[in-house]
mmCIF file as gemmi writes it, N, C-alpha and C atoms, coordinates in Angstrom:
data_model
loop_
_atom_site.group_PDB
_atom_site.id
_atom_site.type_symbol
_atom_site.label_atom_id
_atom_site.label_alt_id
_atom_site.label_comp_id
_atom_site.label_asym_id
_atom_site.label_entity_id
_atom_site.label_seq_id
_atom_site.pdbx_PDB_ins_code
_atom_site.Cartn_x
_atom_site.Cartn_y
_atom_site.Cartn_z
_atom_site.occupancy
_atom_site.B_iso_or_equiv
_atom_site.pdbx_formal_charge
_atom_site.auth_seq_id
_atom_site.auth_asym_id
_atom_site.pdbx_PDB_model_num
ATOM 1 N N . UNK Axp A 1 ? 93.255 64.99 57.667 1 0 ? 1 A 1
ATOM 2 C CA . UNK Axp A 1 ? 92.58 63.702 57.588 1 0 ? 1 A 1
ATOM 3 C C . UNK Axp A 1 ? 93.38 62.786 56.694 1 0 ? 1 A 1
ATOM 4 N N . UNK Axp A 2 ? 93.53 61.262 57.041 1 0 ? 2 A 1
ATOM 5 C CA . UNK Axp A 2 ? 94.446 60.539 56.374 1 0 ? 2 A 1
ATOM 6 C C . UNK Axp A 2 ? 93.643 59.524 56.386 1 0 ? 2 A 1
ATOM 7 N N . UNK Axp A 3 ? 94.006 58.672 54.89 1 0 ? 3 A 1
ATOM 8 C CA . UNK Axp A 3 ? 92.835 57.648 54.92 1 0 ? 3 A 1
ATOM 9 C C . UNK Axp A 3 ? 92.887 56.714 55.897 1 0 ? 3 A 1
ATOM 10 N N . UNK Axp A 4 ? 91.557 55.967 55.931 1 0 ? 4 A 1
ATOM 11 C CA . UNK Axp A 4 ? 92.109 54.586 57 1 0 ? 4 A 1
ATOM 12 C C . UNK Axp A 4 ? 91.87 55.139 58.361 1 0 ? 4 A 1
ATOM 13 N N . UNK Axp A 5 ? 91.664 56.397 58.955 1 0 ? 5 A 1
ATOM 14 C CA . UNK Axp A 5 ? 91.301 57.086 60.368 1 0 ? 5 A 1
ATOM 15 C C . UNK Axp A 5 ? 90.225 57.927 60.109 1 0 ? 5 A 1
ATOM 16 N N . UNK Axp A 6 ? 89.363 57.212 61.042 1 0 ? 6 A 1
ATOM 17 C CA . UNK Axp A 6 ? 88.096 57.618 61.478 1 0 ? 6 A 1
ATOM 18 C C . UNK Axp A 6 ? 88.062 58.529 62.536 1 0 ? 6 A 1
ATOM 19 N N . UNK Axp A 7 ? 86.791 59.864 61.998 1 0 ? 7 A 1
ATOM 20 C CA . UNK Axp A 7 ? 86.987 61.116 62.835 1 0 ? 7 A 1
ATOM 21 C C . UNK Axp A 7 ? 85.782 60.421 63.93 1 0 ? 7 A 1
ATOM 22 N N . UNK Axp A 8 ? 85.509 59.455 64.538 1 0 ? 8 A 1
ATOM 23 C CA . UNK Axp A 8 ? 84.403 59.022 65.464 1 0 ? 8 A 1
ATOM 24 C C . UNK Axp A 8 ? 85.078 59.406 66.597 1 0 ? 8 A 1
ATOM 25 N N . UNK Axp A 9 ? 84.39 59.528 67.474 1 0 ? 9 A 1
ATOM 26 C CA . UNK Axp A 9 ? 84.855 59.993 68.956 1 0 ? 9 A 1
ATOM 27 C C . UNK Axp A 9 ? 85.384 57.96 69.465 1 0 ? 9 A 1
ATOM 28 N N . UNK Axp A 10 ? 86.734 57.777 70.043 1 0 ? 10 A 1
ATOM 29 C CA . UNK Axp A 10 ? 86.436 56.561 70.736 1 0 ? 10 A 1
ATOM 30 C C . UNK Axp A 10 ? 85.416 56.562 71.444 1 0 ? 10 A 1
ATOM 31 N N . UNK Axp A 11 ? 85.125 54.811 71.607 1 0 ? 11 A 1
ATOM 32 C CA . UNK Axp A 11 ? 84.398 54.321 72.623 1 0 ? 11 A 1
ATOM 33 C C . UNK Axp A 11 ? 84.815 53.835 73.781 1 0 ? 11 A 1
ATOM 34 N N . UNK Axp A 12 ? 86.01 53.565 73.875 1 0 ? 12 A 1
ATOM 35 C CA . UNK Axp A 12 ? 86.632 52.644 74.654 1 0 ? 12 A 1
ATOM 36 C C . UNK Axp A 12 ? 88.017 53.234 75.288 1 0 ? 12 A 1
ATOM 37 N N . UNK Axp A 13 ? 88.447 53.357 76.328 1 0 ? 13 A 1
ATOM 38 C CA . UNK Axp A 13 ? 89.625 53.321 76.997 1 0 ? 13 A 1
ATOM 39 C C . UNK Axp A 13 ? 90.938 53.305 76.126 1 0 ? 13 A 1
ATOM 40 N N . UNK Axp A 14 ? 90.896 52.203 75.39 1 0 ? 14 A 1
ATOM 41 C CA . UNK Axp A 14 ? 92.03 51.697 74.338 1 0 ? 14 A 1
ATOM 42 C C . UNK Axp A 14 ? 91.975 52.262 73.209 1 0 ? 14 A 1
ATOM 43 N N . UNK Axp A 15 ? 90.65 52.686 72.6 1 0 ? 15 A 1
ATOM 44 C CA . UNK Axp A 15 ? 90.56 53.401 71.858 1 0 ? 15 A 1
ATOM 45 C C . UNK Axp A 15 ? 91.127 55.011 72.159 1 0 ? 15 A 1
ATOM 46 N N . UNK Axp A 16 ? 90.727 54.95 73.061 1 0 ? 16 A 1
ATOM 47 C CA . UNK Axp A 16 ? 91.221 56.524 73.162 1 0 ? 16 A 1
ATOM 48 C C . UNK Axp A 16 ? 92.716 56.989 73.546 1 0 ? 16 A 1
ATOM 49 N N . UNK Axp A 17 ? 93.176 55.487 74.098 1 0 ? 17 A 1
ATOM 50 C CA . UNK Axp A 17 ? 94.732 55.497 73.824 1 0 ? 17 A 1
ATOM 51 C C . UNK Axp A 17 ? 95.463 55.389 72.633 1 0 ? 17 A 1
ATOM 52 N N . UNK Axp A 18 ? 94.346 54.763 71.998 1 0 ? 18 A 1
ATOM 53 C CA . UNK Axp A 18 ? 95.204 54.662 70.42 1 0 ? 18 A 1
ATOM 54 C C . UNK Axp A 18 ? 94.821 56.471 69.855 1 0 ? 18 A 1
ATOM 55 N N . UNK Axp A 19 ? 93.571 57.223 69.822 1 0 ? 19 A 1
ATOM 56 C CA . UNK Axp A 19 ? 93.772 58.111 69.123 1 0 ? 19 A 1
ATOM 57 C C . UNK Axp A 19 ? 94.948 58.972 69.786 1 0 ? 19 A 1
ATOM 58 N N . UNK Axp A 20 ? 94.897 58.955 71.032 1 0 ? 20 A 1
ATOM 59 C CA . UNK Axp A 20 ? 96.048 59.838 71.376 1 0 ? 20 A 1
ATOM 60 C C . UNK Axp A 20 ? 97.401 59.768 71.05 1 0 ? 20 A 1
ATOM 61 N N . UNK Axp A 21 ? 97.854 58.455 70.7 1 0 ? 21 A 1
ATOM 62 C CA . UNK Axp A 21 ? 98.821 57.813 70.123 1 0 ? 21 A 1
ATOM 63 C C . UNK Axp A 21 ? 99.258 57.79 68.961 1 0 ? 21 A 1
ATOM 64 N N . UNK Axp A 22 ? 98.214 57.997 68.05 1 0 ? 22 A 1
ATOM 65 C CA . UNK Axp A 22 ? 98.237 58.399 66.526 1 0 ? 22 A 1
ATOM 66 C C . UNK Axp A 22 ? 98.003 59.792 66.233 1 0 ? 22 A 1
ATOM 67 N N . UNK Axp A 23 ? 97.611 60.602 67.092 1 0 ? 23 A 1
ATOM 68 C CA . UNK Axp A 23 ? 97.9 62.11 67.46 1 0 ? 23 A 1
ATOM 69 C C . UNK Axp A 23 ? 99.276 62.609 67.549 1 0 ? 23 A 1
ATOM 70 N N . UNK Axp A 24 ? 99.914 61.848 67.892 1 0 ? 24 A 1
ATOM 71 C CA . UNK Axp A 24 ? 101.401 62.329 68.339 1 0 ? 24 A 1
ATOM 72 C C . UNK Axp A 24 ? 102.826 61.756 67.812 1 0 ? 24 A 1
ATOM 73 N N . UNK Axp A 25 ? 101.938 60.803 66.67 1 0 ? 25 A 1
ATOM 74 C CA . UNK Axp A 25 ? 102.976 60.323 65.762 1 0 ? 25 A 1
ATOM 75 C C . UNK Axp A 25 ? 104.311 60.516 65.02 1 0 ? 25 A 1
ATOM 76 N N . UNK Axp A 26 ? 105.184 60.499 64.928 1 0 ? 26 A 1
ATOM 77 C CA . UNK Axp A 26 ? 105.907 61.322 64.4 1 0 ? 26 A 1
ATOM 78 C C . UNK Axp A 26 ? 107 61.97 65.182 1 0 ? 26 A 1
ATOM 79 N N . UNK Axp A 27 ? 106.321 62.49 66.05 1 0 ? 27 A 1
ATOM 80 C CA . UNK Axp A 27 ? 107.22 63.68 66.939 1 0 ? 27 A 1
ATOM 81 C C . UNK Axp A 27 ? 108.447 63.318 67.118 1 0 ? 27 A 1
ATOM 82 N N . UNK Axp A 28 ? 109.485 64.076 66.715 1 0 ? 28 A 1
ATOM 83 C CA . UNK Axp A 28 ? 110.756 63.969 66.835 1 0 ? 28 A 1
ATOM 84 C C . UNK Axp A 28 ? 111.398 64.682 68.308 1 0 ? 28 A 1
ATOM 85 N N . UNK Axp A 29 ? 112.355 64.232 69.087 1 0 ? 29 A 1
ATOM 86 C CA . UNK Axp A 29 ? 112.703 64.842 70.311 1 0 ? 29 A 1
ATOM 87 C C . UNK Axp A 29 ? 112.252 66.085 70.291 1 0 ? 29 A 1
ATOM 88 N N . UNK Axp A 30 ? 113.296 66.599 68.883 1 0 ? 30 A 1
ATOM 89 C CA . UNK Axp A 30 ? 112.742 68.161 69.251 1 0 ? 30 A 1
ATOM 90 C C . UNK Axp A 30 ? 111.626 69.061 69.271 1 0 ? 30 A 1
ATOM 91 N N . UNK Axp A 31 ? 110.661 67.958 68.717 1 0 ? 31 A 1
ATOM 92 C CA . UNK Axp A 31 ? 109.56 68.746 68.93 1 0 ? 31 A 1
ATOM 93 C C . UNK Axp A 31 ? 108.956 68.728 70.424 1 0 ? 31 A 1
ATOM 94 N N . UNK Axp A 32 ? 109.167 67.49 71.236 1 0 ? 32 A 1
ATOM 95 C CA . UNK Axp A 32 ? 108.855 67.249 72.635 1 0 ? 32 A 1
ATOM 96 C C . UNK Axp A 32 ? 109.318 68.251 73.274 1 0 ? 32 A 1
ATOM 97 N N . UNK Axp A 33 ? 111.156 68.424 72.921 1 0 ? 33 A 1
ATOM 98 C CA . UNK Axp A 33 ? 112.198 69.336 73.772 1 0 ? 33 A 1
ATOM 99 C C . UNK Axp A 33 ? 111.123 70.528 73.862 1 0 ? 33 A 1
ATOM 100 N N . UNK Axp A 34 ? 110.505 71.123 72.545 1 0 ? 34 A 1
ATOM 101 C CA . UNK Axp A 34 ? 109.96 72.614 72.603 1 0 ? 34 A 1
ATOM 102 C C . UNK Axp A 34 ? 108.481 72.304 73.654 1 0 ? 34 A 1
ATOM 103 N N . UNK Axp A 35 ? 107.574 71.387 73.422 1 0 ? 35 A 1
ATOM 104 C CA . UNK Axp A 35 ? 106.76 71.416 73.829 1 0 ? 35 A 1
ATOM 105 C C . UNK Axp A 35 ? 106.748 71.111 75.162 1 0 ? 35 A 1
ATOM 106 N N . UNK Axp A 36 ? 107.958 70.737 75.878 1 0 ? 36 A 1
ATOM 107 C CA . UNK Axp A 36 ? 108.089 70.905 77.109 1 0 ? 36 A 1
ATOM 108 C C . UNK Axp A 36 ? 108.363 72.529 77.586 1 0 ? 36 A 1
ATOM 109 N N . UNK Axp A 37 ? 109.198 72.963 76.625 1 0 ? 37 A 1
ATOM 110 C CA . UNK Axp A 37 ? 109.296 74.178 76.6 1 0 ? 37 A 1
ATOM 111 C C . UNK Axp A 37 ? 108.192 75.023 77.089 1 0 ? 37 A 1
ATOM 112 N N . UNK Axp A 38 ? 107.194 75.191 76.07 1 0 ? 38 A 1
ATOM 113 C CA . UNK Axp A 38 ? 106.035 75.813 76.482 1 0 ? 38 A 1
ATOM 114 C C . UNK Axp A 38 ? 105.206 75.339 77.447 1 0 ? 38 A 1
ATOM 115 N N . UNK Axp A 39 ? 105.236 74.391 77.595 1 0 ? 39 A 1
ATOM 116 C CA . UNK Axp A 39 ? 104.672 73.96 78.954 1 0 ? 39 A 1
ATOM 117 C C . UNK Axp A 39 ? 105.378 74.893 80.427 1 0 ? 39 A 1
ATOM 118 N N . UNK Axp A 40 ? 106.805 74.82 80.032 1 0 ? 40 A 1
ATOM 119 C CA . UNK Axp A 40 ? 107.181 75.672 81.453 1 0 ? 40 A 1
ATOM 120 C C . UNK Axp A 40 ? 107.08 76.912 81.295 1 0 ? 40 A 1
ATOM 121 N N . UNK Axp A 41 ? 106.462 77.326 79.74 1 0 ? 41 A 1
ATOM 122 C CA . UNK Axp A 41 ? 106.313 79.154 79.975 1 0 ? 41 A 1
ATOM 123 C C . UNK Axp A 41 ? 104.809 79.089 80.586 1 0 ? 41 A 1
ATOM 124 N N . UNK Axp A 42 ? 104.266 78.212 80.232 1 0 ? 42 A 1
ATOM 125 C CA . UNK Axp A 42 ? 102.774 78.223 80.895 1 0 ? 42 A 1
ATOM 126 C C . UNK Axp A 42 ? 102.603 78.243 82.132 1 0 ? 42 A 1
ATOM 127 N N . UNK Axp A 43 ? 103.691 77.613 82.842 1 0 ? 43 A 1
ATOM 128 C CA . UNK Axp A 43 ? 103.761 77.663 84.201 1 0 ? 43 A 1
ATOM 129 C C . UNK Axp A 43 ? 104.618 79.114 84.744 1 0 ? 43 A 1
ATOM 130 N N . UNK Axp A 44 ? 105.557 79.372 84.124 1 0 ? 44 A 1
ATOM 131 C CA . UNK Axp A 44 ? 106.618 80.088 84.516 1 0 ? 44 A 1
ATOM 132 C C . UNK Axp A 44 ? 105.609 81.441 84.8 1 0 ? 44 A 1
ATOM 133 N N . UNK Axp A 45 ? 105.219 81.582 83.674 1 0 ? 45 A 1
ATOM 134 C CA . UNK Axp A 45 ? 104.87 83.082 83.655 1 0 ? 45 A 1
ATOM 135 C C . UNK Axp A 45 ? 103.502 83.377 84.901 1 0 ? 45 A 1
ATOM 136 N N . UNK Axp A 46 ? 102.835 83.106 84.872 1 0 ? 46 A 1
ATOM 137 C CA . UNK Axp A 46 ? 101.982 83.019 85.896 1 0 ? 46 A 1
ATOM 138 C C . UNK Axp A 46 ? 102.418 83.176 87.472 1 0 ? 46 A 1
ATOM 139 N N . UNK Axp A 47 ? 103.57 82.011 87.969 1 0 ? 47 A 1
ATOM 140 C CA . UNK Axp A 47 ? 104.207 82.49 88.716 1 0 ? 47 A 1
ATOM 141 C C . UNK Axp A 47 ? 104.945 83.832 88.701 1 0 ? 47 A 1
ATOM 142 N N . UNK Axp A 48 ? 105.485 84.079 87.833 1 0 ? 48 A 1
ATOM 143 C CA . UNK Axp A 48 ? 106.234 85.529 87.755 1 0 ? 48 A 1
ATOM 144 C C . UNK Axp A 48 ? 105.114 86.68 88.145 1 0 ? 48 A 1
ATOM 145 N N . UNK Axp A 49 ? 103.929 86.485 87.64 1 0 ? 49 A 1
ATOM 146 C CA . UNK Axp A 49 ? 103.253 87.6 88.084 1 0 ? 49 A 1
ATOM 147 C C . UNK Axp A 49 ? 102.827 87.445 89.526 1 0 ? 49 A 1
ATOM 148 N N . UNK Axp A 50 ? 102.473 86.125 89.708 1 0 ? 50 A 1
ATOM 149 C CA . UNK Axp A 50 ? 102.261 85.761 90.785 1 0 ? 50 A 1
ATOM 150 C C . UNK Axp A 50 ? 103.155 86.681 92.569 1 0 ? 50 A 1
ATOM 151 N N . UNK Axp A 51 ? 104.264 85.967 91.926 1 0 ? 51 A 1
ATOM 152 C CA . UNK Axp A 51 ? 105.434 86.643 93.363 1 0 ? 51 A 1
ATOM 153 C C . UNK Axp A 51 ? 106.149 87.645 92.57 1 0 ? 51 A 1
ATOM 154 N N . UNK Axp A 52 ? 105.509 88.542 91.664 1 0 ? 52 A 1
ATOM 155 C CA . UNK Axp A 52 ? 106.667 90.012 90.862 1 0 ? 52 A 1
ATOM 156 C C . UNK Axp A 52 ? 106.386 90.836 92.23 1 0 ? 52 A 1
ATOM 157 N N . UNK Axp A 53 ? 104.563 90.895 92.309 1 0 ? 53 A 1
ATOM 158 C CA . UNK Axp A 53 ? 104.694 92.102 93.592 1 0 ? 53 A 1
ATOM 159 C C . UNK Axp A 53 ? 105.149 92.16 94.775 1 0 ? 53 A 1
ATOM 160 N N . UNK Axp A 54 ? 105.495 90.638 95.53 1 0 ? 54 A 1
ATOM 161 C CA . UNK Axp A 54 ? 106.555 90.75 96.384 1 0 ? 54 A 1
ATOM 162 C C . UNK Axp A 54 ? 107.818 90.953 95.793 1 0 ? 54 A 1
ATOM 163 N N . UNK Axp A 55 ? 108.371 90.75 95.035 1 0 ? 55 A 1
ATOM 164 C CA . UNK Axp A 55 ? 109.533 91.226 94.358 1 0 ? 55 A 1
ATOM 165 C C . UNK Axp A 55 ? 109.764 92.49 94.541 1 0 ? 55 A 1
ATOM 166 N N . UNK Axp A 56 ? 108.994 93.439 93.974 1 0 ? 56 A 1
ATOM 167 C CA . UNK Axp A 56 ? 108.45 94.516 93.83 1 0 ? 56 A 1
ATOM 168 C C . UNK Axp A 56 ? 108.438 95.42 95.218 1 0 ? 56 A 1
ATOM 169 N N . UNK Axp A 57 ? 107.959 94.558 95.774 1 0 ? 57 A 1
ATOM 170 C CA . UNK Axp A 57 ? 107.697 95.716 97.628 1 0 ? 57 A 1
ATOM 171 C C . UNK Axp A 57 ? 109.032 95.449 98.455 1 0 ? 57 A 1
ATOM 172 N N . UNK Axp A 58 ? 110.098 94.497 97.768 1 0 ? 58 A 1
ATOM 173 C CA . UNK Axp A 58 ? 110.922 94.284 98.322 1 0 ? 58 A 1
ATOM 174 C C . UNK Axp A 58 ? 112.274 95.203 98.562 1 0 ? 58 A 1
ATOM 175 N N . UNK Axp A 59 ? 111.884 95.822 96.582 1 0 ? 59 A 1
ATOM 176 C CA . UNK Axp A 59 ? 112.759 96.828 96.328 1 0 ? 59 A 1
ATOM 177 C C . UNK Axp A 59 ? 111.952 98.289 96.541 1 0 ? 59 A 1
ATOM 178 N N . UNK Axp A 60 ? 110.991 98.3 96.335 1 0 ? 60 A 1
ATOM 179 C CA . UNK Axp A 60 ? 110.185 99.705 97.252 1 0 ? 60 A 1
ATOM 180 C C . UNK Axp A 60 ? 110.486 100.453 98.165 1 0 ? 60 A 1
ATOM 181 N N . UNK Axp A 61 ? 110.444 99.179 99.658 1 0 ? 61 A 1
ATOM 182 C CA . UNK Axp A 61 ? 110.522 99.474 100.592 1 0 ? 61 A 1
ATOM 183 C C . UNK Axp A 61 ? 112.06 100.476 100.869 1 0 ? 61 A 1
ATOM 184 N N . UNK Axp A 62 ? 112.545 99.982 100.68 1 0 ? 62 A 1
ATOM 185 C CA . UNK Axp A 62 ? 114.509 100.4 100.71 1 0 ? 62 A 1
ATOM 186 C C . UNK Axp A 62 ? 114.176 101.471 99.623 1 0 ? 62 A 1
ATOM 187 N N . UNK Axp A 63 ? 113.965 101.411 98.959 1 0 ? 63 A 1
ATOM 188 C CA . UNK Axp A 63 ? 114.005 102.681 97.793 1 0 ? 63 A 1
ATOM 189 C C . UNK Axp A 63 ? 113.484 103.938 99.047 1 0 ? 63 A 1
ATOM 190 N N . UNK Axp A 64 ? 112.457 103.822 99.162 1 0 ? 64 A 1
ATOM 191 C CA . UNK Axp A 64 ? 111.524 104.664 99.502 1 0 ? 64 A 1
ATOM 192 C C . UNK Axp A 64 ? 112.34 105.218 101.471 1 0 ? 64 A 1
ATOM 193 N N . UNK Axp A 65 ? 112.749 104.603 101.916 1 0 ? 65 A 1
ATOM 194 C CA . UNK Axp A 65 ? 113.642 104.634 103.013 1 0 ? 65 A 1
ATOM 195 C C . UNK Axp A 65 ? 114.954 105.735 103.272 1 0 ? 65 A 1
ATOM 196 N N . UNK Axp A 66 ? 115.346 105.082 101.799 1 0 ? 66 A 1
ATOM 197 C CA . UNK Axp A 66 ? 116.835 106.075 101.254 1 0 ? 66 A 1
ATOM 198 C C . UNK Axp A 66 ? 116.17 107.816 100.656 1 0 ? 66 A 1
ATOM 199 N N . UNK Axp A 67 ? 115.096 107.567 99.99 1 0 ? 67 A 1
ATOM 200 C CA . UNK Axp A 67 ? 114.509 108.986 99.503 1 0 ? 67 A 1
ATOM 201 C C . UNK Axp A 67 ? 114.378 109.941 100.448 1 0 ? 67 A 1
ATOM 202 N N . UNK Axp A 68 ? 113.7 109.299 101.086 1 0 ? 68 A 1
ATOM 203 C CA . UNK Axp A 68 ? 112.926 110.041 102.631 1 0 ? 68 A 1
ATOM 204 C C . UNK Axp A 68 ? 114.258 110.472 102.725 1 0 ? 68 A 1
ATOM 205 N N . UNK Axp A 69 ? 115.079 109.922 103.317 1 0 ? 69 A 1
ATOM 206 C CA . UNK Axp A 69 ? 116.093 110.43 104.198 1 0 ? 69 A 1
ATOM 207 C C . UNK Axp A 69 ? 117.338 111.284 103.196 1 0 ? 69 A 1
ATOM 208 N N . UNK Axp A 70 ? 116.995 111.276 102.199 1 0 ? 70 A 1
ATOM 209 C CA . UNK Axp A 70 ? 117.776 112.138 101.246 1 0 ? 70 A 1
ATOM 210 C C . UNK Axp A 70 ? 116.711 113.564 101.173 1 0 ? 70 A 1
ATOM 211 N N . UNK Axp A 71 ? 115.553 112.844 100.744 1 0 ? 71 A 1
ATOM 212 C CA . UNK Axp A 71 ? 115.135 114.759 100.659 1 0 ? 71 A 1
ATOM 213 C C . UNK Axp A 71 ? 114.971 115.523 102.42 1 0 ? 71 A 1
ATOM 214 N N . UNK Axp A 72 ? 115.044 114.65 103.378 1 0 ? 72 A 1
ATOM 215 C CA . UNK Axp A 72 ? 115.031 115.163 104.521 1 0 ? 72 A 1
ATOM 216 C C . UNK Axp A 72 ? 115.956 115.964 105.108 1 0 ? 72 A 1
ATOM 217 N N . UNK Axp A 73 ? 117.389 115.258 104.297 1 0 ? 73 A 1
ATOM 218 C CA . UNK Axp A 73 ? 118.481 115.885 104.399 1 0 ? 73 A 1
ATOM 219 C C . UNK Axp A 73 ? 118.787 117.097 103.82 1 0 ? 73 A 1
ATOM 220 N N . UNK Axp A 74 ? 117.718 117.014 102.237 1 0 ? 74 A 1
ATOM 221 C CA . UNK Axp A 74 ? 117.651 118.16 101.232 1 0 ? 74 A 1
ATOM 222 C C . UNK Axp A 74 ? 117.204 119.059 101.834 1 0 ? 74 A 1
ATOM 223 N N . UNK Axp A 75 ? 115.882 119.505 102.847 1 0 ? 75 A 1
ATOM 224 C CA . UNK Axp A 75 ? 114.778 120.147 103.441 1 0 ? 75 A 1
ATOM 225 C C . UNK Axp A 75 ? 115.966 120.614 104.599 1 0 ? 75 A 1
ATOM 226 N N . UNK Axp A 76 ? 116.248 120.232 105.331 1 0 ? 76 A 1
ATOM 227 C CA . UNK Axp A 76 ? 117.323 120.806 106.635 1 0 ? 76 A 1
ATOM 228 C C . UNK Axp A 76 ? 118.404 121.161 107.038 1 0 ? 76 A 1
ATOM 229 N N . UNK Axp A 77 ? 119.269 120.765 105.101 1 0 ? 77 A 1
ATOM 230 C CA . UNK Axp A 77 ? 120.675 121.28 105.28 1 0 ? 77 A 1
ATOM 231 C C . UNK Axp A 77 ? 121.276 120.481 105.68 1 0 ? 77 A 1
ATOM 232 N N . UNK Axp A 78 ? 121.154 119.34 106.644 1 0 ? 78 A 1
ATOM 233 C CA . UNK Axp A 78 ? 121.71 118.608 107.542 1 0 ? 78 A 1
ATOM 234 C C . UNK Axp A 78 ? 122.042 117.052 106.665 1 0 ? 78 A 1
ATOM 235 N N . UNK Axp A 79 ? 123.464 116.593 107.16 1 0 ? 79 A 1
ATOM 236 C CA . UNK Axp A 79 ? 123.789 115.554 106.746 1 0 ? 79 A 1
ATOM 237 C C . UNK Axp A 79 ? 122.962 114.078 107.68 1 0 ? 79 A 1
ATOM 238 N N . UNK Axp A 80 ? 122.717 113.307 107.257 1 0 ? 80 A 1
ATOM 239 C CA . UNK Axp A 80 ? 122.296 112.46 107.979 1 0 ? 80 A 1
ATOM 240 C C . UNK Axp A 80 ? 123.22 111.827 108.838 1 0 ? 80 A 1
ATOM 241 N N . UNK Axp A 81 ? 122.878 111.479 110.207 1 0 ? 81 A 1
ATOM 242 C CA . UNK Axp A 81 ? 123.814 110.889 111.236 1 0 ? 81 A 1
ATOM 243 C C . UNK Axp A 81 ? 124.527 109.694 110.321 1 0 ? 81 A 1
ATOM 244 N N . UNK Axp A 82 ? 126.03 109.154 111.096 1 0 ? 82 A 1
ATOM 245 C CA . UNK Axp A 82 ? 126.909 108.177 110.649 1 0 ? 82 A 1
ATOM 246 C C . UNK Axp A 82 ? 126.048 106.442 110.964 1 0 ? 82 A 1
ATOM 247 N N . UNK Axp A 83 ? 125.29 106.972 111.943 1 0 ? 83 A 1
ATOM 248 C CA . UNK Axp A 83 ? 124.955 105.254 112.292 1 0 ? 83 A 1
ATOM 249 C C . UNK Axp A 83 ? 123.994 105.468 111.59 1 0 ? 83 A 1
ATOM 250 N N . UNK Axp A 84 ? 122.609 106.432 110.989 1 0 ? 84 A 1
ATOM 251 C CA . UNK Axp A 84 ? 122.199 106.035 109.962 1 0 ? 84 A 1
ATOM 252 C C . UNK Axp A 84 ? 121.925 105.806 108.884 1 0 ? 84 A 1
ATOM 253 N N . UNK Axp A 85 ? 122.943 106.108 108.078 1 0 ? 85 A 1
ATOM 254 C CA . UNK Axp A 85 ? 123.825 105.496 106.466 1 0 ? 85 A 1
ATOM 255 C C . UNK Axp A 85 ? 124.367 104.461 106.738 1 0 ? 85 A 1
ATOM 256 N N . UNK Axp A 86 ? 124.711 103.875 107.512 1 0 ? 86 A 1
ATOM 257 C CA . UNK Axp A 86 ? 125.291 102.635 108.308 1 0 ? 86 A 1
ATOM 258 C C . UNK Axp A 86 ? 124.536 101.523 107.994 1 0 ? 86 A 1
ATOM 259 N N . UNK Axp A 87 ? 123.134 101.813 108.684 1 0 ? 87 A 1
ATOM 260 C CA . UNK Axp A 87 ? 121.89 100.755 108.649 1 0 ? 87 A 1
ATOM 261 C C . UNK Axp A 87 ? 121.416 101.345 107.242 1 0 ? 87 A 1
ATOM 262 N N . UNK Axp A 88 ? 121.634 102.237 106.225 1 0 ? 88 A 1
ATOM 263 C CA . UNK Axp A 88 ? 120.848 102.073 104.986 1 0 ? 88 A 1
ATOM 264 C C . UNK Axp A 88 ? 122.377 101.263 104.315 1 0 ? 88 A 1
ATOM 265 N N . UNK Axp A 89 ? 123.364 101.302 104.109 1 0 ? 89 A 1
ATOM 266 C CA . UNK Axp A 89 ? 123.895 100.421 103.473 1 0 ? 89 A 1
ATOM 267 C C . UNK Axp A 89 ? 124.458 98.901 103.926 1 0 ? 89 A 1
């Protein structure tokens, strides 16, 4: 609290441009630079969880493709055919 500013809620449009305005006084770039900052982790991260699990099933799928056909190979002795190591790499 600083003298001379009143904790009243504005009444008015202009008023409430001015408290917002005297809210943010001061701010030097770098404090904007950061607070843009966090603004895009606020966004960022959300998305990340958002599309991780397609991310996620993207590398699964192929994982899980190559296993199979490795322990299948493990189970029968047998090398896997040439055309299909072909289509896994």
């Amino acid at each position: 609290f600083t003298p001379g500013h009143s904790l009243a809620l504005p009444t008015s449009f202009g008023g409430l441009l001015q408290a917002c305005a005297s809210s943010v006084e001061g701010f030097t770039p770098t404090v904007w630079f950061i607070t843009f900052l966090k603004t895009l982790n606020c966004i960022i991260i959300p998305a990340c969880l958002k599309y991780g699990d397609n991310i996620l099933y993207g590398y699964a799928k192929p994982v899980s493709i190559v296993l199979t056909c490795a322990a299948t190979a493990a189970m029968t002795s047998s090398f896997p055919p040439p055309l299909m190591l072909a289509g896994i790499t």
